[in-house]
C-alpha positions, 0 to 999 in steps of 0.5 A: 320386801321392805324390812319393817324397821326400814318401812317408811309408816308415814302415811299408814293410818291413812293408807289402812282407813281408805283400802281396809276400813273402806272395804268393811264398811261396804260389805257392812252395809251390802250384806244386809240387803243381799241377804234379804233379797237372796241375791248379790255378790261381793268380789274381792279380787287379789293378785293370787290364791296365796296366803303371802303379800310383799313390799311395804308392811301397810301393804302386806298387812292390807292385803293379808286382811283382805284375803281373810275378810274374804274367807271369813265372809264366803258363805255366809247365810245368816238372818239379817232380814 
């Protein structure tokens, strides 16, 4: 694992709009109409069940958030109709 103080940050904004925000932004506006025709799926697919990511910051961070926008959305049934 990367020591954060050694992680090269270079390109971290980018790498967090493109893997994260990219994700948000489809299930924002993929869930409205799943909800209203009570039909659909959105898969996130992960490396393991754990709760842990190694190698660089920005990946831990992406990955970790992922996993939790997963767990936050799992279930879901609110009125978007």
């Amino acid at each position: 694992m990367v020591f954060i103080l050694e992680a090269d940050l270079k390109n971290a904004e980018t790498a967090l709009r493109q893997s994260l925000v990219s994700h948000i932004i489809t299930a924002k506006h993929a869930a409205p109409y799943m909800i209203r025709n009570r039909s659909g799926l959105i898969v996130e697919v992960t490396e393991n069940e754990v709760l842990c990511a190694g190698g660089n910051p920005v990946t831990q961070v992406v990955k970790l958030a992922l996993k939790g926008l997963a767990g936050a959305v799992r279930g879901y049934r609110g009125d978007l109709a």
